[in-house]
C-alpha positions as CSV (number, residue, x, y, z in Angstrom):
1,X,214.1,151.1,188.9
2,X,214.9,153.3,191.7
3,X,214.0,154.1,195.1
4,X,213.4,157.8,195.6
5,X,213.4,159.2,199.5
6,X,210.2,159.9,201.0
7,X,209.4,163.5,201.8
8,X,206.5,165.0,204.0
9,X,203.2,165.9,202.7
10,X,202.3,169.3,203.0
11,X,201.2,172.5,201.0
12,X,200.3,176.1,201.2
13,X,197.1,177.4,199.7
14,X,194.4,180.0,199.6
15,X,190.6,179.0,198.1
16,X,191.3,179.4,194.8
17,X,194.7,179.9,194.1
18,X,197.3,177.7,192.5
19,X,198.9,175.4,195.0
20,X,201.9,174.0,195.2
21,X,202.1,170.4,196.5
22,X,205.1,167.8,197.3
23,X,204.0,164.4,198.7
24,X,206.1,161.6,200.3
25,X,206.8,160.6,196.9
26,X,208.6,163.4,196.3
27,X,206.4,164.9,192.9
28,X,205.7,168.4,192.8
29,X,202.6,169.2,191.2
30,X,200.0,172.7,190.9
31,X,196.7,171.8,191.8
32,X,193.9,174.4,191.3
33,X,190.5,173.8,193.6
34,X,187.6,175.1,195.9
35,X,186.7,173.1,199.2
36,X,183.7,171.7,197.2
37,X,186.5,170.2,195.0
38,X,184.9,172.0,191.3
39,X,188.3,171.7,189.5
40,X,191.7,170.0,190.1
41,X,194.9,169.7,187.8
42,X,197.8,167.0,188.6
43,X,200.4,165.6,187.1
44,X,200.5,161.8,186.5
45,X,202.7,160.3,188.8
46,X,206.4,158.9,187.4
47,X,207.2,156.2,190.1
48,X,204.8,153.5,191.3
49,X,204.6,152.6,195.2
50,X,205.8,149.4,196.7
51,X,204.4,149.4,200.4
52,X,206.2,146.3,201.9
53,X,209.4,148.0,202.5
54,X,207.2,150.7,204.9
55,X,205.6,147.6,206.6
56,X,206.6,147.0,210.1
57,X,206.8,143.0,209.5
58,X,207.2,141.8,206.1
59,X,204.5,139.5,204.4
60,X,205.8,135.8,203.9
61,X,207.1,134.5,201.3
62,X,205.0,132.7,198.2
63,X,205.9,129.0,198.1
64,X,207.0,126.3,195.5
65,X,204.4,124.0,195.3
66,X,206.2,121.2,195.0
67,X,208.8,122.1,197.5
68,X,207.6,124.5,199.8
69,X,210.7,126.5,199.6
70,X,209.8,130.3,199.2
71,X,209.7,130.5,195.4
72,X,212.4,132.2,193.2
73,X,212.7,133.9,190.2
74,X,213.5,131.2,188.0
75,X,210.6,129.5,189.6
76,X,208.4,132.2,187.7
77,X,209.9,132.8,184.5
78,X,207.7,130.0,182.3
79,X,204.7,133.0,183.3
80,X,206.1,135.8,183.8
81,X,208.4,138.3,181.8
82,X,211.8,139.2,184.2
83,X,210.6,142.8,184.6
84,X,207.4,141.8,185.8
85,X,209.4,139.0,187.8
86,X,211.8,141.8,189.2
87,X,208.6,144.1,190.5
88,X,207.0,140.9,192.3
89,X,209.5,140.6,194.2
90,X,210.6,144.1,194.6
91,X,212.4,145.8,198.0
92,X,212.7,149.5,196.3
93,X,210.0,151.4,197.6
94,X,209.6,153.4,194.5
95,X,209.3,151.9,190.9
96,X,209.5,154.4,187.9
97,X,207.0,154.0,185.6
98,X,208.7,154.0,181.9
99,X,207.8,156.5,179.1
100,X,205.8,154.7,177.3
101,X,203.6,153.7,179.8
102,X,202.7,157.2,181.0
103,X,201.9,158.2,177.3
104,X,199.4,155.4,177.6
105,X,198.1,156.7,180.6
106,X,197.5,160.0,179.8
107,X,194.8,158.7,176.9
108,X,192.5,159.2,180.9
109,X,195.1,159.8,183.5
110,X,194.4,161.6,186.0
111,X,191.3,160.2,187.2
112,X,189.3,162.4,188.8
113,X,188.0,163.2,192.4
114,X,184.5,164.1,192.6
115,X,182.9,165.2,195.9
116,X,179.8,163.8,195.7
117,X,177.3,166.9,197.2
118,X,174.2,165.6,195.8
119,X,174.5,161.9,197.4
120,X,175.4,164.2,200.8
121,X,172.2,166.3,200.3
122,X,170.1,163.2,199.0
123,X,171.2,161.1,202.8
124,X,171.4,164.4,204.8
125,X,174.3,163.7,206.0
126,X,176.8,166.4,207.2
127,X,180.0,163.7,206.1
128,X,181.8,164.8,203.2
129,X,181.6,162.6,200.9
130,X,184.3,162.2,197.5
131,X,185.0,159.4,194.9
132,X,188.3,158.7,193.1
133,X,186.4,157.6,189.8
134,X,188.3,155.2,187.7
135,X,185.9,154.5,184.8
136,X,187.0,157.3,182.6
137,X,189.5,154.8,181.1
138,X,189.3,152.9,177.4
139,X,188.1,149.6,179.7
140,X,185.6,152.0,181.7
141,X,187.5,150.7,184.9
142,X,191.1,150.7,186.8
143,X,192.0,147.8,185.4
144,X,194.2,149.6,182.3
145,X,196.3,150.5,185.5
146,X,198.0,147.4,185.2
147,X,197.0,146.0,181.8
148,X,199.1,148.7,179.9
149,X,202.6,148.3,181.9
150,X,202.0,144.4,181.7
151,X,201.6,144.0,178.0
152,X,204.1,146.9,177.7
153,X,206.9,144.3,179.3
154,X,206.1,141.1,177.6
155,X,206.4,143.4,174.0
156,X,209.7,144.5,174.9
157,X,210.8,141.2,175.9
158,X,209.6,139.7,172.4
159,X,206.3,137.4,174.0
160,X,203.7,136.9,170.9
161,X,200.6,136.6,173.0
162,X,199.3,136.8,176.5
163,X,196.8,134.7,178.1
164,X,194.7,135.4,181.3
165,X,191.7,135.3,183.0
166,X,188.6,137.5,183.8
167,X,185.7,137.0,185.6
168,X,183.1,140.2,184.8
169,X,185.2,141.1,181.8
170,X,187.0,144.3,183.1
171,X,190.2,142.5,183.3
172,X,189.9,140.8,180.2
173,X,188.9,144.0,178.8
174,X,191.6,146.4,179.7
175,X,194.3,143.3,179.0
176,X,192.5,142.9,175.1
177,X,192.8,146.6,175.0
178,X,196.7,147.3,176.0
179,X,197.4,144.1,174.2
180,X,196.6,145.8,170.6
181,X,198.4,149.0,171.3
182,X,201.5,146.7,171.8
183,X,200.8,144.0,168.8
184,X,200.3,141.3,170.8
185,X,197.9,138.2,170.7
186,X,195.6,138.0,173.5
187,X,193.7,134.9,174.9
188,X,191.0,135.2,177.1
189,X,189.3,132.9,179.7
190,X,185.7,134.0,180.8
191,X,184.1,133.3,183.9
192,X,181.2,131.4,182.8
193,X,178.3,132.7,184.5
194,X,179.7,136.5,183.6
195,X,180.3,135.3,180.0
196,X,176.8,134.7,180.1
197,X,176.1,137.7,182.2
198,X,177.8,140.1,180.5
199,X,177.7,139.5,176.7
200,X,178.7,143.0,175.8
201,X,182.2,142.5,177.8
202,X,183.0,139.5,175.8
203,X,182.2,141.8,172.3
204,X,184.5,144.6,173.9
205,X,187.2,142.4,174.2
206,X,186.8,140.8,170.6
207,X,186.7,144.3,169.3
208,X,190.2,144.7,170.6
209,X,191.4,141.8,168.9
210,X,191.0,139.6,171.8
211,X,189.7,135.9,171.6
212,X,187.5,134.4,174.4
213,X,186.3,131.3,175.5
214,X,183.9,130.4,178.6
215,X,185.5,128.8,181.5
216,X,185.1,125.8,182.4
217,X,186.0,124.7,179.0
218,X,186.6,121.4,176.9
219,X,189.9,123.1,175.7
220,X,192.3,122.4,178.7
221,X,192.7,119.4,181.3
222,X,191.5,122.0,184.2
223,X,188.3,122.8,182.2
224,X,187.7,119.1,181.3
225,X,188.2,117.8,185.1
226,X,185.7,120.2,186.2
227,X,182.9,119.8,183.4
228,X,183.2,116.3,184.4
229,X,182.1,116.7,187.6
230,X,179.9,119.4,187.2
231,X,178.7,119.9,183.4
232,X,176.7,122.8,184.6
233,X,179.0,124.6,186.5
234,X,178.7,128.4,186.2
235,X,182.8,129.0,186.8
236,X,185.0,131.0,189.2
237,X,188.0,133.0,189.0
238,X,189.7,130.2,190.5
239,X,189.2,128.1,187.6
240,X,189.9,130.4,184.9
241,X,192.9,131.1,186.4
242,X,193.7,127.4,185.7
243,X,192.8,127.4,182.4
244,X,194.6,130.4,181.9
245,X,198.0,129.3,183.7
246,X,197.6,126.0,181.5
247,X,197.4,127.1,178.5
248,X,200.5,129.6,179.3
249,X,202.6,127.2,181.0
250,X,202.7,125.0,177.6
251,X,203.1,127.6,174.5
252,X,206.6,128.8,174.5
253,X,205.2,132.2,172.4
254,X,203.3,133.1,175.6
255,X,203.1,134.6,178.7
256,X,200.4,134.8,181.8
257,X,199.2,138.3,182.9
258,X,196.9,138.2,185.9
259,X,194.7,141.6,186.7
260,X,194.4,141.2,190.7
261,X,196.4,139.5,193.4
262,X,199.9,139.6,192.7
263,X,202.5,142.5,194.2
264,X,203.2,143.4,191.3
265,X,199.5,144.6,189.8
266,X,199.0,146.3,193.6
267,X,201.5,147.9,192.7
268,X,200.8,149.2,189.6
269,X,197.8,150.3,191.0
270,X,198.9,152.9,193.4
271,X,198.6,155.6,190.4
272,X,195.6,156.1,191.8
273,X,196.4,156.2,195.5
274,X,199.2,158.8,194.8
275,X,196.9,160.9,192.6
276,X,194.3,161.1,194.9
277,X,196.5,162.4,197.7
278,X,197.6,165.3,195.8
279,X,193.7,165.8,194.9
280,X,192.5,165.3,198.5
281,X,195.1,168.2,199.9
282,X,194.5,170.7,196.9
283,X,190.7,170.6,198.0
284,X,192.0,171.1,202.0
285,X,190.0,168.0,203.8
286,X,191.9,165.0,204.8
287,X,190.0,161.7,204.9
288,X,188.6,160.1,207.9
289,X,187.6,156.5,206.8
290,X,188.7,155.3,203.2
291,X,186.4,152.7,201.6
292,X,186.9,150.4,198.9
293,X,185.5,147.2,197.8
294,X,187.4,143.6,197.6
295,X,187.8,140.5,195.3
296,X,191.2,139.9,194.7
297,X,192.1,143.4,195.9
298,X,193.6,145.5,193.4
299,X,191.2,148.5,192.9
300,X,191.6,148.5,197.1
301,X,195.0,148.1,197.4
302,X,195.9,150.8,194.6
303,X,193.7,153.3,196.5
304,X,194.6,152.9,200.2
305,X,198.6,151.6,200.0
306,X,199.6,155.2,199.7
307,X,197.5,156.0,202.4
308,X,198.7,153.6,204.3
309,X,202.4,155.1,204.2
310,X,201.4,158.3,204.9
311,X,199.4,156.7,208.1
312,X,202.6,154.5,208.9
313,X,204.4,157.8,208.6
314,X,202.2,159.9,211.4
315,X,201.1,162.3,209.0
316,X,197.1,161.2,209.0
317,X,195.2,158.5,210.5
318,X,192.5,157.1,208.4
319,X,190.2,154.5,209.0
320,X,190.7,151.6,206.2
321,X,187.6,149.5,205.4
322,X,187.5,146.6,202.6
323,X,184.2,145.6,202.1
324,X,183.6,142.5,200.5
325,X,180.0,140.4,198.8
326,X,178.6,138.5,201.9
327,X,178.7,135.7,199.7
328,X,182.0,135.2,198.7
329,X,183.8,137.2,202.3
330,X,187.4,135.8,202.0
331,X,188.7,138.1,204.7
332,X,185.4,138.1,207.0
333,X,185.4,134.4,207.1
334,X,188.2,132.6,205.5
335,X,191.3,131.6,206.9
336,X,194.5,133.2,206.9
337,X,196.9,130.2,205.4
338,X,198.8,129.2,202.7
339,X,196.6,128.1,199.3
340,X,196.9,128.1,195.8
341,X,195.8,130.6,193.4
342,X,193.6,128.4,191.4
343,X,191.3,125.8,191.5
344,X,193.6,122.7,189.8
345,X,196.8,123.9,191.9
346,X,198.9,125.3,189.4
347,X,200.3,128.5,191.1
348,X,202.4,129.2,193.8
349,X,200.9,128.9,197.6
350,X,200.5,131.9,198.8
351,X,200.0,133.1,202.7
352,X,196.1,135.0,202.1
353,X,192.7,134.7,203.5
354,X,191.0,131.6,201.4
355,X,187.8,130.2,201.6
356,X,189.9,127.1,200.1
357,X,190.8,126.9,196.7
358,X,188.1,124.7,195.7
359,X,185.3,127.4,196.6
360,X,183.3,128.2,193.9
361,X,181.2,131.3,195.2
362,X,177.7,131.4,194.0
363,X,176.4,133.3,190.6
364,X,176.4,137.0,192.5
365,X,176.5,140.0,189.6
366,X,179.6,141.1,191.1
367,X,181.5,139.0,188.9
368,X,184.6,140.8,189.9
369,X,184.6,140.1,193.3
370,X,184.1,136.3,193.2
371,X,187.3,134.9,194.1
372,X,188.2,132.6,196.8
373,X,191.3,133.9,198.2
374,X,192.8,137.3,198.6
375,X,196.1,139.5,197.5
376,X,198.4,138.5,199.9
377,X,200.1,142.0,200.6
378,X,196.0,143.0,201.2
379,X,196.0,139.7,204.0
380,X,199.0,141.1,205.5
381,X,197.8,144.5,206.2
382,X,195.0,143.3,207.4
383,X,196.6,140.7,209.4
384,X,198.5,143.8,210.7
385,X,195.7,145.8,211.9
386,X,196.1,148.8,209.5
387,X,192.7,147.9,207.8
388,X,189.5,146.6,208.7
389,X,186.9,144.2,206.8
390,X,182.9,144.1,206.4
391,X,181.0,142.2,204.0
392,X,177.4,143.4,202.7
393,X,174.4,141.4,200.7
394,X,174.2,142.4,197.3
395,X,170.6,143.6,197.4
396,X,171.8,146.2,199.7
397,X,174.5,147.1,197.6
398,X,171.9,147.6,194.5
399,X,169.7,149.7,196.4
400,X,172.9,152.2,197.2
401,X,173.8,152.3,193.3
402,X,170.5,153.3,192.3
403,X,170.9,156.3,195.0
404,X,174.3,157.4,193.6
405,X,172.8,157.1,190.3
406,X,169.6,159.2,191.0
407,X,171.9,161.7,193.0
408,X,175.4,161.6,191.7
409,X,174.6,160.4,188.0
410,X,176.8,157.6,187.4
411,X,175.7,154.2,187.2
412,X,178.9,152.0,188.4
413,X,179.9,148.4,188.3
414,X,178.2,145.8,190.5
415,X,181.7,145.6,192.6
416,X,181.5,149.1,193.5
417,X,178.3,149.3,194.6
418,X,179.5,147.3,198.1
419,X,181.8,150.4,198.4
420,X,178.7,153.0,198.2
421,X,176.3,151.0,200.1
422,X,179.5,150.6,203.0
423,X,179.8,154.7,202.2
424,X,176.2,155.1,203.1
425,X,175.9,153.0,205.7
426,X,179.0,155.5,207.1
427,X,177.1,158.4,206.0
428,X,173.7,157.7,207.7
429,X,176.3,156.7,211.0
430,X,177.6,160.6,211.0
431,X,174.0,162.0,210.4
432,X,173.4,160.4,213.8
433,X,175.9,161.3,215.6
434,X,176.4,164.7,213.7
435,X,180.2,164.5,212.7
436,X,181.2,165.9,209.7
437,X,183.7,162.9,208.6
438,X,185.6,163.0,205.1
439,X,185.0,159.9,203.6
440,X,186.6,158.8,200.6
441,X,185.6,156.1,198.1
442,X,187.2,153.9,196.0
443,X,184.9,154.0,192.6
444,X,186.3,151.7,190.0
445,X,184.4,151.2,186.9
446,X,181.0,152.1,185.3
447,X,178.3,150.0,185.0
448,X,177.2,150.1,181.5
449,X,177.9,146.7,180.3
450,X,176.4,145.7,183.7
451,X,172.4,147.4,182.9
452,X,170.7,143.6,182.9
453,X,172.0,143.2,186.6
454,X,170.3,146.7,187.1
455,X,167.1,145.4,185.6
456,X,166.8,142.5,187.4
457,X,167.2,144.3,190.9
458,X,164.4,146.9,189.4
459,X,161.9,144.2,188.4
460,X,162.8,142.6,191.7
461,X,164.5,139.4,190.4
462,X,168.2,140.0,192.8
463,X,168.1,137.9,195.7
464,X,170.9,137.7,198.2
465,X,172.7,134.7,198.1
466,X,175.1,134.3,201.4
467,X,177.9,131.7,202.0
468,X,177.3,127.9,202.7
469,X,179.4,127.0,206.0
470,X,179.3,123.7,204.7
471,X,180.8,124.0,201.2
472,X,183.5,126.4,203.1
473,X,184.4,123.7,205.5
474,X,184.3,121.3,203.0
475,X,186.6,123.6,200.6
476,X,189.2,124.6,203.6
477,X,189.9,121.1,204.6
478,X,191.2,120.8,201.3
479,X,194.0,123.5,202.0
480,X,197.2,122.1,201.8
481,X,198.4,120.6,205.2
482,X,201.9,120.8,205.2
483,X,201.8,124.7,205.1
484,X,198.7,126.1,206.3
């Protein structure tokens, strides 16, 4: 690891000429492109970005459970490999990204940035409209991001399998995936209700070797405790997680890998911020208002953190917008305390916006996105001001994928589609008031395992399903006391 200086962004260009860029990471790259962004070439970015040295007040501290002393790395070690351990709890601002990772990544890194002209037309908007498009990947989403360096470190370290959680099956996916390029076992816990969902997902991941279970299960104490209380129950990420931690915490061949949340899968994730500002500048627009849908918050916090520096830094001011299901809207209406990760209490208490970690959100096709808490570096900045948070229905959300699909051609992921309909709903705002704003998108995954969701909303069977106060109250008061 090392921390590199940060240097301006700038570059000098003509229409269609080669340009040469440097960005505050210091990369130089050529980039060829028009203003209706036809054709870009980058390099994959070496370091990863850590944003919480840049932050004016750091983020607290994740807590022992038991003694509510911020948590250390020994504290970790029984889940996590030390390199992953180290990154977690990382002050270098710039992490480089080994070898054998990038050769990974370049099976579909760099992503591209599409300007999407067609949706623009379709809304009559004069907003300029462009989408960093993350389902080019093995997985068909960002999720490989992090997947790839994870497995990567517990293989050199000598782990035998990992175990984890996934709730629509991206993660689980992209973890089954990086898992067999590294020879390692992988044991995955399934959302019920997306397990059911999403059948193709769980084939996916068997393909790659992986082996997957619903959750809540009859194979661990956290599956058993909940079945027992609620045979029918249709799962969260919150309970996978415990089964997942579980079955971790007690076989001395394995290790945990979790696909959201954490600093270090944020950052991980910021290959795609970094790429995307080298795109943006070789097509000569600057965004105005970044958008990007949230669950745990890694697809968002990968897009906007290097934004976010280059905000901090004076050098543009975009506005940041999270959008979230209206039915699971940690940051809209949660609380900003410490909770635990899971449902049984197994992780560290972390300082995020919960809806309490006893929430279980109801059965929305966003599978993705139904968590009850949220990253705790993507809590901070909000808690900061540097971003801002909506949530929108899910029947609105549908109706904006079909209209990137019938425009744009691409049919993405049900967690997506809260960024488009938020981008349209931004769109429609500018043809109003006649500003021509650059809006950028987060757009991270296709939806092709998703087409049954698609067919429901088409015969008219997707209903929205909002929040119950009740079950949220209810669920908060069971927040730890001593530390919220």
């Amino acid at each position: 690891m090392q921390a590199s200086k940060a240097q301006s962004l700038g570059c000098s260009s003509s229409k269609n000429k080669p340009m040469q860029l440097k960005i505050s990471s210091g990369l130089s790259t050529k980039a060829i492109g028009d203003i209706n962004g036809s054709f870009t070439s980058i390099n994959i970015p070496r370091q990863w970005y850590n944003i919480i040295p840049d932050l004016p007040i750091k983020p607290p501290p994740a807590l022992n459970p038991r003694t509510f002393q911020p948590v250390q790395p020994q504290d970790l070690s029984p889940l996590f490999p030390q390199e992953l351990i180290n990154q977690e709890m990382s002050n270098d601002n710039y992490i480089d990204i080994p070898e054998e990772v990038i050769d990974v990544y370049r099976l579909w890194r760099p992503t591209p940035l599409i300007r999407a002209k067609r949706l623009e037309k379709l809304l009559g908007t004069p907003a300029r409209i462009y989408y960093k498009y993350e389902g080019v990947s093995p997985a068909g989403s960002h999720k490989p991001n992090t997947a790839v360096p994870q497995a990567w470190y517990n293989a050199k370290e000598g782990v035998k399998k990992v175990v984890t959680e996934t709730g629509a099956g991206q993660w689980g996916s992209a973890l089954a995936f990086a898992s067999s390029l590294f020879n390692l076992q992988c044991e995955v816990w399934q959302v019920r209700v997306s397990y059911d969902q999403k059948p193709y997902r769980k084939l996916m991941m068997q393909t790659w070797g992986a082996e997957v279970h619903p959750s809540p299960s009859d194979l661990t104490e956290a599956g058993r405790r909940i079945l027992k209380s609620n045979s029918s129950s249709p799962g969260s990420l919150g309970i996978a997680i415990s089964e997942a931690v579980e079955v971790a915490a007690t076989d001395p061949d394995a290790k945990y890998c979790l696909g959201s949340v954490l600093n270090h899968v944020l950052l991980h994730q910021t290959v795609i911020g970094e790429e995307c500002l080298k795109q943006m500048e070789a097509f000569g627009d600057v965004p105005d208002v970044i958008i990007g849908c949230t669950g745990g918050g890694s697809n968002f916090g990968g897009l906007c953190f290097p934004f976010i520096r280059e905000k901090l830094k004076g050098r543009m001011n975009p506005l940041i917008r999270a959008v979230e299901p209206a039915a699971c809207p940690s940051l809209t209406k949660g609380i900003y305390a410490y909770d635990y990760g899971d449902t049984a209490g197994m992780t560290p208490l972390m300082k995020m916006h919960t809806l309490g970690h006893d929430f279980i959100p109801d059965p929305i096709h966003a599978g993705g996105l139904r968590y009850h808490g949220m990253a705790p570096l993507i809590s901070h900045v909000y808690e900061l001001g540097l971003m801002e948070a909506i949530a929108i229905p899910q029947t609105e959300c549908f109706q904006g994928a079909i209209q990137f699909a019938r425009s744009e051609g691409l049919i993405p992921a049900p967690e997506p589609t809260h960024t488009i309909a938020a981008t349209i709903r931004e769109a429609i705002r500018c043809r109003g008031t006649g500003e021509a704003k650059v809006i950028l998108m987060a757009m991270c995954g296709h939806g092709h395992f998703d087409l049954p969701s698609y067919e429901k909303y088409l015969q008219g069977n997707i209903t929205d399903l909002s929040f119950d106060e009740e079950k949220i109250q209810a669920s908060l008061a069971k927040i730890p006391k001593l530390v919220s």
